[in-house]
TIVO-2410 file (N, C-alpha, C; in nm, 3 decimals):
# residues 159
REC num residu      c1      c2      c3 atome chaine
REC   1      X  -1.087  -0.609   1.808     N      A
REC   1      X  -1.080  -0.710   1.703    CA      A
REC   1      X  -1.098  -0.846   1.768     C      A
REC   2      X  -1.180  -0.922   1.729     N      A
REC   2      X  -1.260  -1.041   1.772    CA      A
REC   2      X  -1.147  -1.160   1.700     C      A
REC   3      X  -1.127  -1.263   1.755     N      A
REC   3      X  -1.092  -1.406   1.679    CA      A
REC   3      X  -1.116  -1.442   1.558     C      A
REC   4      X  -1.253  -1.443   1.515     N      A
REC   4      X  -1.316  -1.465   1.380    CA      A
REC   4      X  -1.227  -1.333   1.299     C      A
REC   5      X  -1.227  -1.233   1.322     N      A
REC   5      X  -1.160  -1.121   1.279    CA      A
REC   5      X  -1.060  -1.146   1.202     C      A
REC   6      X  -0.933  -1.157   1.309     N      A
REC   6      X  -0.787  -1.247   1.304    CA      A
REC   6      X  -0.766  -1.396   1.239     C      A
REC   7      X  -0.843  -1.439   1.226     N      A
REC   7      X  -0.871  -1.580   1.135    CA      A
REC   7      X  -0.868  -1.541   0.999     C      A
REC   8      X  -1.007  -1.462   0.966     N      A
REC   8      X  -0.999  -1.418   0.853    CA      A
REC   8      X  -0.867  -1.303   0.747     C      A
REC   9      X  -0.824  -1.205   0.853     N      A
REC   9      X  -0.703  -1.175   0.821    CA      A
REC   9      X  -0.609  -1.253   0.744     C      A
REC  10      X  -0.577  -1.371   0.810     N      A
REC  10      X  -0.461  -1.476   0.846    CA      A
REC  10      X  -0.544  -1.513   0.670     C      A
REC  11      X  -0.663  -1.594   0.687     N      A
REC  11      X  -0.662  -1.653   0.570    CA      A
REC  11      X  -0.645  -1.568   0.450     C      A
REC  12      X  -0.667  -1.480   0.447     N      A
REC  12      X  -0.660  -1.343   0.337    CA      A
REC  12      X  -0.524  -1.319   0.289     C      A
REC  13      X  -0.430  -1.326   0.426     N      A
REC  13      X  -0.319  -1.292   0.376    CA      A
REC  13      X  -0.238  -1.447   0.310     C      A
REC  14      X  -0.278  -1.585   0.378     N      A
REC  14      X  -0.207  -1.656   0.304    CA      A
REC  14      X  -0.215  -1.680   0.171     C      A
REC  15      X  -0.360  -1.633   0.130     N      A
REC  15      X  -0.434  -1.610  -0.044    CA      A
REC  15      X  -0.386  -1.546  -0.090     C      A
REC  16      X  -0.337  -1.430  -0.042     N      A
REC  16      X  -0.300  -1.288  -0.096    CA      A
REC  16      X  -0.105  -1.320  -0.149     C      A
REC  17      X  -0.056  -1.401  -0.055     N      A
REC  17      X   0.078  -1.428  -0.145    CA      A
REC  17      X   0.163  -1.334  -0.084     C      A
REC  18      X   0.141  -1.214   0.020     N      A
REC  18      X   0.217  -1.171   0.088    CA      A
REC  18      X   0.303  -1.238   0.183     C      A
REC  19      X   0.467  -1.189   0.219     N      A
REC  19      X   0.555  -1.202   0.269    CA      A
REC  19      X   0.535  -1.199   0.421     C      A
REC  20      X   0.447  -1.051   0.442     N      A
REC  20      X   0.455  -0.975   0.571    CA      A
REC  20      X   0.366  -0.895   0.558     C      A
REC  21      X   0.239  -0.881   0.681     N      A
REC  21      X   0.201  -0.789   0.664    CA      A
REC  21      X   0.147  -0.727   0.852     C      A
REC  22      X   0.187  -0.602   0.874     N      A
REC  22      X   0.150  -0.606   0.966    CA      A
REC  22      X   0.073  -0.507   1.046     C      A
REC  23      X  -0.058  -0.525   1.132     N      A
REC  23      X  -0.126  -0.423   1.196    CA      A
REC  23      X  -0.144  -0.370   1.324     C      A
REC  24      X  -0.150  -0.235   1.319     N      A
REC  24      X  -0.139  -0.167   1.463    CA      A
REC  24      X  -0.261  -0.111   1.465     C      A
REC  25      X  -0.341  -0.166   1.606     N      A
REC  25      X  -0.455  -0.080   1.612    CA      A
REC  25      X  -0.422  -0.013   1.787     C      A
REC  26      X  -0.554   0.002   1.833     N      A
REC  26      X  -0.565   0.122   1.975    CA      A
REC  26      X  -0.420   0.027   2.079     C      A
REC  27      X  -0.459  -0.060   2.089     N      A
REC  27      X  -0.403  -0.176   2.173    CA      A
REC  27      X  -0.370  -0.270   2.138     C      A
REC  28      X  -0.336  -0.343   2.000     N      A
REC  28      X  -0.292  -0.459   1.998    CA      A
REC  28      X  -0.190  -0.426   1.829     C      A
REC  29      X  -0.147  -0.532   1.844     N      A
REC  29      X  -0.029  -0.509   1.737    CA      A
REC  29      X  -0.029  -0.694   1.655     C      A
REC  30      X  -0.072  -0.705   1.530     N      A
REC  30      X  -0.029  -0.848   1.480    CA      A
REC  30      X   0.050  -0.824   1.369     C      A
REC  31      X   0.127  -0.927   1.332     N      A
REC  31      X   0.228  -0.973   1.281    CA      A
REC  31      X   0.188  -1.104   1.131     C      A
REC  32      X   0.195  -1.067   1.079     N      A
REC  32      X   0.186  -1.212   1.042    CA      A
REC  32      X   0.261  -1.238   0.932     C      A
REC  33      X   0.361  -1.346   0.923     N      A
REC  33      X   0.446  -1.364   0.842    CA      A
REC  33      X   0.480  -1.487   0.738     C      A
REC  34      X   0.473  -1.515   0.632     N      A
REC  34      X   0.478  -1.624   0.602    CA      A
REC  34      X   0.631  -1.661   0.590     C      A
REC  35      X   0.652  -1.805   0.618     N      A
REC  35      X   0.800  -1.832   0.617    CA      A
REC  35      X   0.821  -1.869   0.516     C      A
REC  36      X   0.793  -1.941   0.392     N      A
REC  36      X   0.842  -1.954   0.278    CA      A
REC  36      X   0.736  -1.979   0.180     C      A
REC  37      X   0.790  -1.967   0.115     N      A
REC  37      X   0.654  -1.979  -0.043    CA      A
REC  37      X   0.602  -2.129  -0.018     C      A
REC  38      X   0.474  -2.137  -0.043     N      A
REC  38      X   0.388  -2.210  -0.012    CA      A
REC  38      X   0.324  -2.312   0.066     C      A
REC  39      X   0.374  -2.175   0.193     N      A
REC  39      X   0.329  -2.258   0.284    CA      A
REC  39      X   0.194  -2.259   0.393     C      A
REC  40      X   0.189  -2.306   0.458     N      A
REC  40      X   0.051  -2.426   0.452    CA      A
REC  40      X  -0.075  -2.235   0.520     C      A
REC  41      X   0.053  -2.223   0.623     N      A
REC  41      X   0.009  -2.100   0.722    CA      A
REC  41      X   0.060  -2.050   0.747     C      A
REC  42      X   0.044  -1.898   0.768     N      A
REC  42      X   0.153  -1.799   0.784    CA      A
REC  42      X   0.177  -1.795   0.967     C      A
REC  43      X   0.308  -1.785   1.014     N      A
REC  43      X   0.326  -1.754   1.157    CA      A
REC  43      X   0.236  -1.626   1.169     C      A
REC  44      X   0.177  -1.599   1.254     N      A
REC  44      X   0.088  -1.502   1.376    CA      A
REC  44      X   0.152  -1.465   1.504     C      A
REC  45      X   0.174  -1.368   1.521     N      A
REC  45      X   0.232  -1.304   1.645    CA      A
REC  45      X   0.123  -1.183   1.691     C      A
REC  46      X   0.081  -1.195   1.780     N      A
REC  46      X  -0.019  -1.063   1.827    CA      A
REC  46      X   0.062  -1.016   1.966     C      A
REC  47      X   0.036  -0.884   1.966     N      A
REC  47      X   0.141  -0.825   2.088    CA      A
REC  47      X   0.002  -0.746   2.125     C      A
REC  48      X  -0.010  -0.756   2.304     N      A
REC  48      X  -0.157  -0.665   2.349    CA      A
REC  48      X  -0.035  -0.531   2.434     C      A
REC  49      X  -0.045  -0.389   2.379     N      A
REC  49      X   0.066  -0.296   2.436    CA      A
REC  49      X  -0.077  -0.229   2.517     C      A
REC  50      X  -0.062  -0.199   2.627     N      A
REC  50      X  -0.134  -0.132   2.696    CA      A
REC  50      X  -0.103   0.031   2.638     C      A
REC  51      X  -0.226   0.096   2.710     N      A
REC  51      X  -0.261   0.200   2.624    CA      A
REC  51      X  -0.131   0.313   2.686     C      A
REC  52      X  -0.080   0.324   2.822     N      A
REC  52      X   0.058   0.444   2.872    CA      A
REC  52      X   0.124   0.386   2.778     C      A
REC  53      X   0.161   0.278   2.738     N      A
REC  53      X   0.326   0.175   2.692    CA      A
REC  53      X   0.306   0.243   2.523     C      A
REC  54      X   0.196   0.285   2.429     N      A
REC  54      X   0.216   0.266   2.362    CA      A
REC  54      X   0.281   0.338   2.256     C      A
REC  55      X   0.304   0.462   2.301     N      A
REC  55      X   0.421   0.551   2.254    CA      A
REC  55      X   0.528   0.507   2.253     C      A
REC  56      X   0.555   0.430   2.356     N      A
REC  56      X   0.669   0.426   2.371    CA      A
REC  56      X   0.733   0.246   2.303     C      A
REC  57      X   0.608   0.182   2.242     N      A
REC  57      X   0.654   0.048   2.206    CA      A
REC  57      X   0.732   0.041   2.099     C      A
REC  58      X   0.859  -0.040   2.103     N      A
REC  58      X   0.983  -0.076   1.996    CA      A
REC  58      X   0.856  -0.137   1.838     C      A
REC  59      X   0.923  -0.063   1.755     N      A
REC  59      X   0.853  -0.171   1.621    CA      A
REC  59      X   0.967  -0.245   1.601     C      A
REC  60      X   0.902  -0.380   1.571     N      A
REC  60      X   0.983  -0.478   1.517    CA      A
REC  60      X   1.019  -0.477   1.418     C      A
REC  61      X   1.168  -0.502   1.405     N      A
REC  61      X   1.248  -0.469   1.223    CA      A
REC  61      X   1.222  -0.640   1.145     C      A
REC  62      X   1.208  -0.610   1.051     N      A
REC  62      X   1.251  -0.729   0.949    CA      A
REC  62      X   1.377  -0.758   0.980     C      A
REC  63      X   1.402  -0.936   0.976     N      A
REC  63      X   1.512  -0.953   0.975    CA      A
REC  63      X   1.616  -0.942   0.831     C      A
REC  64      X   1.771  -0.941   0.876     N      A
REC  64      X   1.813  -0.861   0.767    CA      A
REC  64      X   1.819  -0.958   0.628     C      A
REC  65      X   1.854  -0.952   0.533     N      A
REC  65      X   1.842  -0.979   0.423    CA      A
REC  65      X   1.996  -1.016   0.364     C      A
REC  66      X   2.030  -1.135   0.288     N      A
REC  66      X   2.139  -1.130   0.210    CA      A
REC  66      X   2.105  -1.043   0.071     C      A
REC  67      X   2.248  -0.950   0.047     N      A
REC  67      X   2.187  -0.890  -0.069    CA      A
REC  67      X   2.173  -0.948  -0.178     C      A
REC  68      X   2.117  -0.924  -0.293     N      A
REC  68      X   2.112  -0.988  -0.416    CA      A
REC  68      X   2.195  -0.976  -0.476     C      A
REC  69      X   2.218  -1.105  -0.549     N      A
REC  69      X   2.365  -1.034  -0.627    CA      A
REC  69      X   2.295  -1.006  -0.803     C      A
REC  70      X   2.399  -0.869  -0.804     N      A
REC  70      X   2.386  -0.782  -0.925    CA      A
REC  70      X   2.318  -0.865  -1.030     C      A
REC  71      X   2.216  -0.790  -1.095     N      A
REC  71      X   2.163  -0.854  -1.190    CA      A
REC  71      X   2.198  -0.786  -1.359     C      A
REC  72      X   2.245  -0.838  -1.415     N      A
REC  72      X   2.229  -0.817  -1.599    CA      A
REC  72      X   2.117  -0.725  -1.617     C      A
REC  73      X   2.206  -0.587  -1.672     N      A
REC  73      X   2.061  -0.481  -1.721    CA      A
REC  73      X   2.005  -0.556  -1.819     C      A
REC  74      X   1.925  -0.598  -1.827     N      A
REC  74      X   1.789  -0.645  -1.939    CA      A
REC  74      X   1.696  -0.539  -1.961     C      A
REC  75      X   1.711  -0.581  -2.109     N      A
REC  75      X   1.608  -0.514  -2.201    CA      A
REC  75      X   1.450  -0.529  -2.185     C      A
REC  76      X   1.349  -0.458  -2.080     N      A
REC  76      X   1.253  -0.455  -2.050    CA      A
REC  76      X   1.132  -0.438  -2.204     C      A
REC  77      X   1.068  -0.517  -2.277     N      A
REC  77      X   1.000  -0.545  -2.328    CA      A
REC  77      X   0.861  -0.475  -2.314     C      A
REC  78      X   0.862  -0.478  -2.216     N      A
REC  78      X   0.707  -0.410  -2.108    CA      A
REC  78      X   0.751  -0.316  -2.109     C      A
REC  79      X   0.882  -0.208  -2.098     N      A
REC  79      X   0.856  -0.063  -2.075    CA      A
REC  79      X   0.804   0.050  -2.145     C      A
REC  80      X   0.754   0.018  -2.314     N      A
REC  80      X   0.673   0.077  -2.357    CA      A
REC  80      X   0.543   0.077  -2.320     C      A
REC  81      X   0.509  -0.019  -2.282     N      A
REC  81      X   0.366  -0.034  -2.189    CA      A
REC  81      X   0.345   0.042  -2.087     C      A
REC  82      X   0.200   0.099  -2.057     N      A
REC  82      X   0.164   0.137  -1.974    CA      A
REC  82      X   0.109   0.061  -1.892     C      A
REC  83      X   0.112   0.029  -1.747     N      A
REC  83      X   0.033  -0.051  -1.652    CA      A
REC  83      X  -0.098  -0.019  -1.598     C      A
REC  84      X  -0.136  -0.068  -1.548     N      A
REC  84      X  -0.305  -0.066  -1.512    CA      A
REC  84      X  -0.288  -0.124  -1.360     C      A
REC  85      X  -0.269  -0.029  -1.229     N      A
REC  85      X  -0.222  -0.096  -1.121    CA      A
REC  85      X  -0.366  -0.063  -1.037     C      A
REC  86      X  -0.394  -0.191  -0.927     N      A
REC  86      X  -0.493  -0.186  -0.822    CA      A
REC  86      X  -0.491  -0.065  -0.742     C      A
REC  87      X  -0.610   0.036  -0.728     N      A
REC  87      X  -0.606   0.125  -0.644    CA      A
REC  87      X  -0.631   0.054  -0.449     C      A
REC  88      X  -0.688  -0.087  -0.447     N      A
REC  88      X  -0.668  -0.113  -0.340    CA      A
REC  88      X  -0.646  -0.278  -0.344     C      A
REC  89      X  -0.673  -0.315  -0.193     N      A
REC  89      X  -0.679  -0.421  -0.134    CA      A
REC  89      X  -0.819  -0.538  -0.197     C      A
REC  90      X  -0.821  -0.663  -0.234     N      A
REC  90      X  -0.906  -0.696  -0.240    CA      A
REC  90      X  -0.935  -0.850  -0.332     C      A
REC  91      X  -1.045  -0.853  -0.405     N      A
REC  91      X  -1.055  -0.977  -0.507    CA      A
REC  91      X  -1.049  -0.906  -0.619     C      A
REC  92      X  -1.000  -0.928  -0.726     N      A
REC  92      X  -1.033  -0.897  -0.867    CA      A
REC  92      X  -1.119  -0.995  -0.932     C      A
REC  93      X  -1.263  -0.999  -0.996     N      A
REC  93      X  -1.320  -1.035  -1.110    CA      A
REC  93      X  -1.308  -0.948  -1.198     C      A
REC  94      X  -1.301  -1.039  -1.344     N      A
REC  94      X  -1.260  -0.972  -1.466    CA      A
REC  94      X  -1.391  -0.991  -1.495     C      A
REC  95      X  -1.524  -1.041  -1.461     N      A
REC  95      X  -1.646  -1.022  -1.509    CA      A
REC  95      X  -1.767  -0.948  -1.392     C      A
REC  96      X  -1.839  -0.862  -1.455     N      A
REC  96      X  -1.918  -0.810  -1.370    CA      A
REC  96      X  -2.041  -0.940  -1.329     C      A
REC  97      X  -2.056  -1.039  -1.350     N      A
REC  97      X  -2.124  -1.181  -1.274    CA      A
REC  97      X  -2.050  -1.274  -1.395     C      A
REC  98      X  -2.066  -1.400  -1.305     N      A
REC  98      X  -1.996  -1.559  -1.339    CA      A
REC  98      X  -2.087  -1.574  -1.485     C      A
REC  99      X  -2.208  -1.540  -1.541     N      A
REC  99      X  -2.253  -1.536  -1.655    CA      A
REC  99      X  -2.248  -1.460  -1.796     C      A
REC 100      X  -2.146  -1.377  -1.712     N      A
REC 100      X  -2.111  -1.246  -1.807    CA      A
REC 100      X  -2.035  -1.281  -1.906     C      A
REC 101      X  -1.963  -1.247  -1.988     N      A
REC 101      X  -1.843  -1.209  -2.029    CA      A
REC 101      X  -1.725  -1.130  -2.011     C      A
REC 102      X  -1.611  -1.117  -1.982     N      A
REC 102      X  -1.524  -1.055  -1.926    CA      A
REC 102      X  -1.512  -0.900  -1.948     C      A
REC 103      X  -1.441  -0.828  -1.901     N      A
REC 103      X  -1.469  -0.709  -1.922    CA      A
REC 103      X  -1.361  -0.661  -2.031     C      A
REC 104      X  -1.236  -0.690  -1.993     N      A
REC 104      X  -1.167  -0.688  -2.171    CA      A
REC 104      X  -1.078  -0.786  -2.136     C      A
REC 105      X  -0.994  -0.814  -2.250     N      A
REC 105      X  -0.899  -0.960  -2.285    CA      A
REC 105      X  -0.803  -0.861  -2.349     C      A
REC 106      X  -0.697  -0.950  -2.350     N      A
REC 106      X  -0.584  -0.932  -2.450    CA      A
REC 106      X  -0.649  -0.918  -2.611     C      A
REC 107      X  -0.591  -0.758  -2.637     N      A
REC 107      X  -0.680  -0.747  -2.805    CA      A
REC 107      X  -0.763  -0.634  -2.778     C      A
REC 108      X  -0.827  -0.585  -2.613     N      A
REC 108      X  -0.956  -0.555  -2.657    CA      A
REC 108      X  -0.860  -0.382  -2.635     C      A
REC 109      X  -0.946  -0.303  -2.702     N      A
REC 109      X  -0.933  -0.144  -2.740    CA      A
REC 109      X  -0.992  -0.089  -2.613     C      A
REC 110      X  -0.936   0.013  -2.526     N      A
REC 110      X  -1.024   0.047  -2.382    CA      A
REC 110      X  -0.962   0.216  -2.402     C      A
REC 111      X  -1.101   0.292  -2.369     N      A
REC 111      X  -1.103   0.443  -2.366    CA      A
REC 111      X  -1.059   0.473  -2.201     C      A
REC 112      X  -1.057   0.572  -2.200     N      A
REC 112      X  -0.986   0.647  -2.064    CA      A
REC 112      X  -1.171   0.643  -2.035     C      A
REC 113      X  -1.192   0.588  -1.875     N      A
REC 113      X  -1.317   0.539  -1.816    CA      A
REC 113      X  -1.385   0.448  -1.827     C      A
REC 114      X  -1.354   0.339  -1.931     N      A
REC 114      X  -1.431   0.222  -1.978    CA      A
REC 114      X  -1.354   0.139  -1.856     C      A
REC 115      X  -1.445   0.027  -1.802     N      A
REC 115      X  -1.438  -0.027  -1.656    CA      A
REC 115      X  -1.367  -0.158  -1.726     C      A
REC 116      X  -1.255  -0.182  -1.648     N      A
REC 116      X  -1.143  -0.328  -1.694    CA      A
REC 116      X  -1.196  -0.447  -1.596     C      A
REC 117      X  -1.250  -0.398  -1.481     N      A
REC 117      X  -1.219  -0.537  -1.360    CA      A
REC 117      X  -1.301  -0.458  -1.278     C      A
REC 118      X  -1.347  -0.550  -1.166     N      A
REC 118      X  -1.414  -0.536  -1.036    CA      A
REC 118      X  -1.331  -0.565  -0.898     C      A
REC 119      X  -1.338  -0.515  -0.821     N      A
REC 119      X  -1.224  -0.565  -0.737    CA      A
REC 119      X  -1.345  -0.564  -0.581     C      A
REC 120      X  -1.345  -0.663  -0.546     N      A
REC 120      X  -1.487  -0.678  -0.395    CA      A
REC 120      X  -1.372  -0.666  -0.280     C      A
REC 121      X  -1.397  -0.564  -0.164     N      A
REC 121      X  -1.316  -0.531  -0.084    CA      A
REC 121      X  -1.455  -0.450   0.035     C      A
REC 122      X  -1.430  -0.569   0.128     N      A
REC 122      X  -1.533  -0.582   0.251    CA      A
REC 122      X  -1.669  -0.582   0.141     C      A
REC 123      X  -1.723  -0.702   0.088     N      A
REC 123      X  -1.828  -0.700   0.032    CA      A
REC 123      X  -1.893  -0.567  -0.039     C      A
REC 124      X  -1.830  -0.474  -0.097     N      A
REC 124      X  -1.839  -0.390  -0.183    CA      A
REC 124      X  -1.761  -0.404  -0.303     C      A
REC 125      X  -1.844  -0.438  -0.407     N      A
REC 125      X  -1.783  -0.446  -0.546    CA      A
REC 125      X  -1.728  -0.309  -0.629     C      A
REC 126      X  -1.596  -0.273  -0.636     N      A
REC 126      X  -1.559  -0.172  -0.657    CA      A
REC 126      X  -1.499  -0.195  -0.841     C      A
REC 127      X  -1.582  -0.033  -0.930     N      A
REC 127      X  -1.570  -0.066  -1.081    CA      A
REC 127      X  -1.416  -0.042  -1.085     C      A
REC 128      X  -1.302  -0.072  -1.148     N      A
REC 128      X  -1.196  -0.021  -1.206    CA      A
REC 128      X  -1.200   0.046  -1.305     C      A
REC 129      X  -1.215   0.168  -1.304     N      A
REC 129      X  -1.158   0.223  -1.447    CA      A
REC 129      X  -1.036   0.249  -1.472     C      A
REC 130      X  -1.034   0.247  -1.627     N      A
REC 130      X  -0.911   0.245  -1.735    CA      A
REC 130      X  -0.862   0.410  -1.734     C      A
REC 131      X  -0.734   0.482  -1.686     N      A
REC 131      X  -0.729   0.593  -1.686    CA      A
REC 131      X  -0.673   0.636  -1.823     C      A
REC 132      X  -0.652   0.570  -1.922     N      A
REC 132      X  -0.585   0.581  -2.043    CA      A
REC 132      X  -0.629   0.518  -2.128     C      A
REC 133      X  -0.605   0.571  -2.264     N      A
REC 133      X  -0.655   0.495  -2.403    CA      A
REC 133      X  -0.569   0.375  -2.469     C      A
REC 134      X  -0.596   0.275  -2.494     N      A
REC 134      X  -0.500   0.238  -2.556    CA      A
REC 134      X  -0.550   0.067  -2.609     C      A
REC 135      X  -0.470  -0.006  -2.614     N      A
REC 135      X  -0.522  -0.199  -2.660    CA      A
REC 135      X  -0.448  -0.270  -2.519     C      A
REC 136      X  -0.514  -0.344  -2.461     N      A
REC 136      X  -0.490  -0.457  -2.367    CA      A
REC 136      X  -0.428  -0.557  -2.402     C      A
REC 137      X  -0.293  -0.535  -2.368     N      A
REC 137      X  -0.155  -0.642  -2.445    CA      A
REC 137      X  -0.150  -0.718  -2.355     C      A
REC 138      X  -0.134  -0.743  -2.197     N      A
REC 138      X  -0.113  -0.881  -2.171    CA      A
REC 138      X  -0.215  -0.842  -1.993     C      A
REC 139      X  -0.305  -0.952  -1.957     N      A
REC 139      X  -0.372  -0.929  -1.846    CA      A
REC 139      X  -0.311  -1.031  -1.754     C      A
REC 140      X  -0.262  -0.956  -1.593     N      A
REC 140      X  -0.137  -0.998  -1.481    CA      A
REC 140      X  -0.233  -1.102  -1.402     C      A
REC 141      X  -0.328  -1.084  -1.394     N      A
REC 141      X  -0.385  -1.139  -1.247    CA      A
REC 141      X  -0.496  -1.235  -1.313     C      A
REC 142      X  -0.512  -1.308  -1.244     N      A
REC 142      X  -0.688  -1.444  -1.263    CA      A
REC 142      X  -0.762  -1.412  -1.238     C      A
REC 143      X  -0.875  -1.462  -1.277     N      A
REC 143      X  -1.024  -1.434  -1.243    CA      A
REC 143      X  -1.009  -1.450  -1.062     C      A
REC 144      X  -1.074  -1.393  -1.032     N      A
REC 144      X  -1.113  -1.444  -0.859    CA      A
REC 144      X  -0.985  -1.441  -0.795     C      A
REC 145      X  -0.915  -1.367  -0.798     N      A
REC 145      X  -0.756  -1.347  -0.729    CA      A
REC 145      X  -0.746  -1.233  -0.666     C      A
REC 146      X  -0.681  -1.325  -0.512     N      A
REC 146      X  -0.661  -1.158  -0.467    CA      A
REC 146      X  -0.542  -1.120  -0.507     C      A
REC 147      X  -0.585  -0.929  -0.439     N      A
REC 147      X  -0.427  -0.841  -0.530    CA      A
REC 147      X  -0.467  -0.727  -0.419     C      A
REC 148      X  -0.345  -0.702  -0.421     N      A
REC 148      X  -0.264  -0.574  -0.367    CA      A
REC 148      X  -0.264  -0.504  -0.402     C      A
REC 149      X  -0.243  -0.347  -0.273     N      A
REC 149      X  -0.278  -0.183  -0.350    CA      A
REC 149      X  -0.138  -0.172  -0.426     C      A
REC 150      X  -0.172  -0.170  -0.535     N      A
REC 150      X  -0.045  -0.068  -0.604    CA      A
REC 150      X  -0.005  -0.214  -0.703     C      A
REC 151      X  -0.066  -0.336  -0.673     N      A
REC 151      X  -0.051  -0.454  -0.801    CA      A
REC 151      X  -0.062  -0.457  -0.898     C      A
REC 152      X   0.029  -0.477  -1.054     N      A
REC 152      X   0.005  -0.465  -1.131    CA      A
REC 152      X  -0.130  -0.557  -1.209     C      A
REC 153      X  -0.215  -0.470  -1.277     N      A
REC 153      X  -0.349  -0.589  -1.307    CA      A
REC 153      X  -0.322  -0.617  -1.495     C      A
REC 154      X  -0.284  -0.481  -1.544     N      A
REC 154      X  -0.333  -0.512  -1.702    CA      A
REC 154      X  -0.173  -0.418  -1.796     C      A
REC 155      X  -0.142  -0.473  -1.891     N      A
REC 155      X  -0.082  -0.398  -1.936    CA      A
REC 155      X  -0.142  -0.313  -2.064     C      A
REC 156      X  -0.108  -0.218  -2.072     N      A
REC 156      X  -0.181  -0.126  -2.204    CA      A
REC 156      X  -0.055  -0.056  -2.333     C      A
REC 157      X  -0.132  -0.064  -2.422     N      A
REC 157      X  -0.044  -0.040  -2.528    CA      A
REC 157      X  -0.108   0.094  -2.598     C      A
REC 158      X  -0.046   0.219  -2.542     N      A
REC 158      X  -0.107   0.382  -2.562    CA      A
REC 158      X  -0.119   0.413  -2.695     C      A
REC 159      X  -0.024   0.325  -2.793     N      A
REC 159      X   0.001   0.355  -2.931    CA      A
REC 159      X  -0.134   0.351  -3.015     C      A
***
């Protein structure tokens, strides 16, 4: 992994709104952490473990956490909804080009396979399909935003 590499990482992840994210490849190990919400750049830590050492290298723990204090069961609004979550890493457009029209909005009716979003991940534009039938009650993410595997993108209403 080259510099330009690790740059781009770094900027990805400060877009991306992650906490922590971190990678282990043959020989090297990075870190990168942001210290508080909105900030400028996330800390970078790269560790080079030689290739005997690397069985045997400590992973670094998160530091510990104050717990939260107890929260009021609330009445979840959304749990009749079904979600519409990112199968990966990447950008979401809600239009297949900047001249288009979006692919659905709040209102629109979507069959199990009709395509919701595009998500570009390493310059491959990947279709999203809708695995369920239902109306598009409230859409999570912006045009041109990155998102995370397992992010919620759309909510759906099965009724």
């Amino acid at each position: 992994m080259d510099i330009r590499e690790i740059q781009n990482l770094i900027k990805f992840v400060a877009k991306s709104g992650a906490t922590e994210v971190k990678l282990e490849m043959d020989d090297i190990k990075i870190t990168i952490k942001t210290t508080e919400a909105g900030a400028s750049e996330p800390a970078t830590y790269i560790q080079h473990v030689p290739q005997q050492q690397q069985a045997f290298a400590p992973v670094a723990q998160a530091a510990p956490q104050a717990p939260a204090a107890p929260a009021a069961p609330a009445v979840d609004e959304n749990a009749k909804y079904i979600t519409i979550k990112s199968p990966i890493i990447g950008t979401l457009y809600r239009k297949p080009s900047p001249d288009k029209p979006v692919f659905v909005e709040v209102g629109s009716t979507i069959s199990k396979g009709d395509v919701v979003c595009v998500i570009e991940a390493m310059k491959l534009f990947n279709e999203i399909e809708s695995e369920i039938s239902g109306k598009i009650v409230k859409v999570l993410v912006d045009d041109a935003s990155p998102v995370e595997f397992d992010q919620p993108l759309f909510l759906v209403d099965p009724s």
